[in-house]
C-alpha positions, -999 to 999 in steps of 0.1 A, spaced: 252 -420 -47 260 -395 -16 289 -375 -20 312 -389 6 312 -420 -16 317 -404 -46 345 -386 -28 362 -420 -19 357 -434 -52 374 -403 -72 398 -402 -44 392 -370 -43 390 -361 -6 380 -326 -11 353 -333 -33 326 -324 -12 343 -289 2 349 -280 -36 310 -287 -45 299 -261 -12 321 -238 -37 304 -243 -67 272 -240 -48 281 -208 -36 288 -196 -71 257 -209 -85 238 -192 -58 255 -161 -68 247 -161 -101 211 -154 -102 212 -128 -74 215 -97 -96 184 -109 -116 148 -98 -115 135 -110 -86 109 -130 -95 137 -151 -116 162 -147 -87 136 -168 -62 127 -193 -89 162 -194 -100 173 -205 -63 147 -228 -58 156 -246 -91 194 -244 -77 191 -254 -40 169 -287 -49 187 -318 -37 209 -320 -78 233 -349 -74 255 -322 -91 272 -346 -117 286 -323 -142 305 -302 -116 317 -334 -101 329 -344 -133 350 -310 -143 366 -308 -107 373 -348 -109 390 -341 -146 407 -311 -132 427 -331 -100 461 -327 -103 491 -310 -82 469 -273 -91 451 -258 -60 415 -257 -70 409 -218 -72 374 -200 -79 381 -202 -118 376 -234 -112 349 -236 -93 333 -209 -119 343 -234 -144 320 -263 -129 292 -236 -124 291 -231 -158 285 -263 -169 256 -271 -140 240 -237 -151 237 -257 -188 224 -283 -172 200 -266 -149 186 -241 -180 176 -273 -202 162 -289 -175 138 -262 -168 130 -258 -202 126 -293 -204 102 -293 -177 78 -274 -201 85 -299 -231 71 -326 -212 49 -305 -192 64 -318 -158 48 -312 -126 78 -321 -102 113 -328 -103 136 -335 -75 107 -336 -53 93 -302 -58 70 -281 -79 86 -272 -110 89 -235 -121 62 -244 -149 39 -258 -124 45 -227 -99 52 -200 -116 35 -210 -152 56 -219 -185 63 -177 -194 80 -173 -161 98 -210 -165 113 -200 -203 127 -169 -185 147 -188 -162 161 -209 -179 168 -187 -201 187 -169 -177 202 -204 -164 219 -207 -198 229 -172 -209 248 -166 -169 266 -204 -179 277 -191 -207 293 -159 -190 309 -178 -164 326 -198 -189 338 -168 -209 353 -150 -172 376 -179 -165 394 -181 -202 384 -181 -239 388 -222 -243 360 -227 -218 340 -202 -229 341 -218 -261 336 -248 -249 302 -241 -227 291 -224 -260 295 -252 -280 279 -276 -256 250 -251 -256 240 -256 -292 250 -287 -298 224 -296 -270 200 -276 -285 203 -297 -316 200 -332 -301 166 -319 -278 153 -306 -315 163 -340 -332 142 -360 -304 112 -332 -309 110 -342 -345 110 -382 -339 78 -381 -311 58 -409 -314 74 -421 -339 75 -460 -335 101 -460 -370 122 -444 -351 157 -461 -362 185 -470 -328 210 -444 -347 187 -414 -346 182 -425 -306 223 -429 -302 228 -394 -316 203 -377 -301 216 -390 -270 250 -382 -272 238 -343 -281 216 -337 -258 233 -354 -224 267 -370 -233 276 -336 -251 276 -321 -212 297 -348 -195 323 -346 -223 322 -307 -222 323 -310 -179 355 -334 -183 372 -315 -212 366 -282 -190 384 -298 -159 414 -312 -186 417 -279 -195 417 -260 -164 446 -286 -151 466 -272 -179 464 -313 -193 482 -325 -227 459 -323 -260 460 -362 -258 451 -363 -223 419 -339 -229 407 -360 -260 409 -393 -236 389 -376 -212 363 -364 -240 362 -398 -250 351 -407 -215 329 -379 -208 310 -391 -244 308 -426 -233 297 -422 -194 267 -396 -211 258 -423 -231 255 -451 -204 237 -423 -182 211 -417 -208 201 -449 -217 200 -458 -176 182 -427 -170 155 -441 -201 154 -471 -187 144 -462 -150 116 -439 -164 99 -472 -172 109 -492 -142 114 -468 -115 90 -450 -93 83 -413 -90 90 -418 -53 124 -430 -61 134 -410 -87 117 -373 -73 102 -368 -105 72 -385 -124 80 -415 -146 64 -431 -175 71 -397 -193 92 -406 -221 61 -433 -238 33 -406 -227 51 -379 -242 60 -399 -276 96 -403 -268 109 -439 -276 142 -447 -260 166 -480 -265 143 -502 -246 111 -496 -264 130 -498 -296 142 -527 -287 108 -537 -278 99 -529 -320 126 -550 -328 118 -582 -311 94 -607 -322 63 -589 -299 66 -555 -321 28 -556 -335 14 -557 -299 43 -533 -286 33 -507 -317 -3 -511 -305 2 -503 -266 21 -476 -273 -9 -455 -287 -30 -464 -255 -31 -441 -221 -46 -470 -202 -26 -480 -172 -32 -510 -174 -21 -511 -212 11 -494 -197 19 -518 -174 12 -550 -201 35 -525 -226 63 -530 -197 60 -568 -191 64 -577 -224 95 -547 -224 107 -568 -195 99 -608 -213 113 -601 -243 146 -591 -233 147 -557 -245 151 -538 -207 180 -564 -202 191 -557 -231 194 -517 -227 210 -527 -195 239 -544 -214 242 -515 -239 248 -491 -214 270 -513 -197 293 -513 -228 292 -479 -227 306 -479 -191 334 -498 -202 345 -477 -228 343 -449 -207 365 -466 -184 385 -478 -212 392 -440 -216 409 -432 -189 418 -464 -174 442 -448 -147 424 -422 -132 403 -431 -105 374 -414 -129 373 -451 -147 357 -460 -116 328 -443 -116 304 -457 -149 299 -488 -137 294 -481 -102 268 -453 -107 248 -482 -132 251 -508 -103 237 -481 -75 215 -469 -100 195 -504 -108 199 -516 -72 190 -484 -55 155 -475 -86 145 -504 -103 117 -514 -77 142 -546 -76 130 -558 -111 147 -591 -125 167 -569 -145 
């Protein structure tokens, strides 16, 4: 989604001035580092990021206060999370290319990679600690408690047992854990009521959810072409997300358990058709679909309860190679 029509959506005008901040923060941040992790660092932070998390803390934070750089440090923070685990992600999976580029693994080699993001994640959590205590605290937390949901989906690889509640909380650590910390950090920053901050949390949790599971489901029936990165990585690398589990569930789970342990294309593409047959993509579909609505259920006055459903609309129209989805 470009940002214009985010902005419209959120009705938030000044959304796209307020992200040129953020950017110029996040461009700041790695420019008293080594140099060699100051160039990677701003090639990892110039690529063309649709910049959700920030979008979320300065949507969460609109209210009669002017936006100031605290918050606009604030939403750095939390992209600088995102940004480190995605580079050290990178390495996990042993990815070649995101957003349409090299990655700092591929470039640079895995040492150089851990560096940065290590860097990534240790200047997120500063920023958060400069602009108050609560968001510092906050940016921490979402730190390790994403650390524990990457480490829960390390220890279920190519595991075809793998039960739907070890997916659903691994899930909500490792990504929804950042969009409820991004929306809490805005709540906070707006000075917002206790009550107000939890309803956005609950929010933030539920749109992660439903951006997960669309995000697993496109790296079956997307393209790397559409989605800047390789697909086909989560089955290759032994990660088995709501569709494929769904897939173990339905009546075809023999033939599903056998194509998963085959690196044939071909295999991979008769491992999708029956994905597709039985149900179980459509059926992922619908799950994060009900997590849309209860992230709009949330907040259901703020422009905010918008935005689920229309990012998992534009994102099935715009990269599911127009599958009968």
């Amino acid at each position: 989604m470009q940002i214009e029509e985010l902005a419209k959506l959120l009705n938030l005008p000044g959304l796209p001035s307020q992200i040129e901040q953020v950017n110029k923060v996040l461009a700041i941040s790695t420019k008293s580092a080594h140099t060699s992790i100051a160039e990677a660092g701003a090639r990892v932070i110039s690529a063309p990021s649709k910049r959700l998390r920030p979008m979320l803390v300065l949507a969460a934070a609109a209210s009669d206060k002017e936006p100031d750089e605290d918050l606009f440090k604030a939403a750095a923070a939390i992209e600088l999370v995102h940004l480190g685990t995605v580079v050290h992600d990178d390495i996990i999976d042993n990815a070649h290319m995101r957003w349409g580029a090299q990655t700092i693994n591929a470039r640079e080699g895995i040492n150089h990679a851990i560096l940065v993001g290590d860097y990534f994640l240790s200047m997120a959590a500063y920023l958060g600690s400069t602009v108050s205590a609560e968001i510092g605290q906050i940016v921490a937390n979402a730190l390790a408690v994403v650390c524990s949901g990457q480490a829960l989906e390390v220890s279920d690889e190519f595991n075809p047992d793998r039960t739907l509640e070890n997916y659903l909380h691994c899930i909500s650590e490792k990504t929804a854990q950042l969009t409820e910390a991004a929306v809490e950090i805005g709540g906070v920053w707006a000075g917002q009521s206790e009550i107000k901050i939890q309803h956005l949390a609950k929010f933030g949790q539920a749109f992660g959810m439903s951006y997960q599971i669309i995000d697993d489901i496109l790296d079956l029936v997307s393209t790397t072409e559409l989605m800047g990165k390789p697909v086909g990585n989560d089955i290759s690398e032994g990660v088995y997300t709501l569709p494929v589990l769904y897939g173990l569930a339905a009546t075809e789970q023999a033939e599903v358990r056998e194509l998963l342990g085959s690196r044939d294309p071909s295999d991979q593409d008769k491992l999708l058709e029956i994905l597709i047959s039985s149900g179980s993509v459509k059926k992922a579909v619908k799950q994060a679909k009900e997590y849309c609505d209860a992230a709009r259920a949330a907040v259901p006055e703020l422009p905010l309860a918008h935005l689920p459903n229309s990012y998992l609309n534009w994102a099935i129209s715009q990269k599911a190679r127009n599958l009968p989805l």
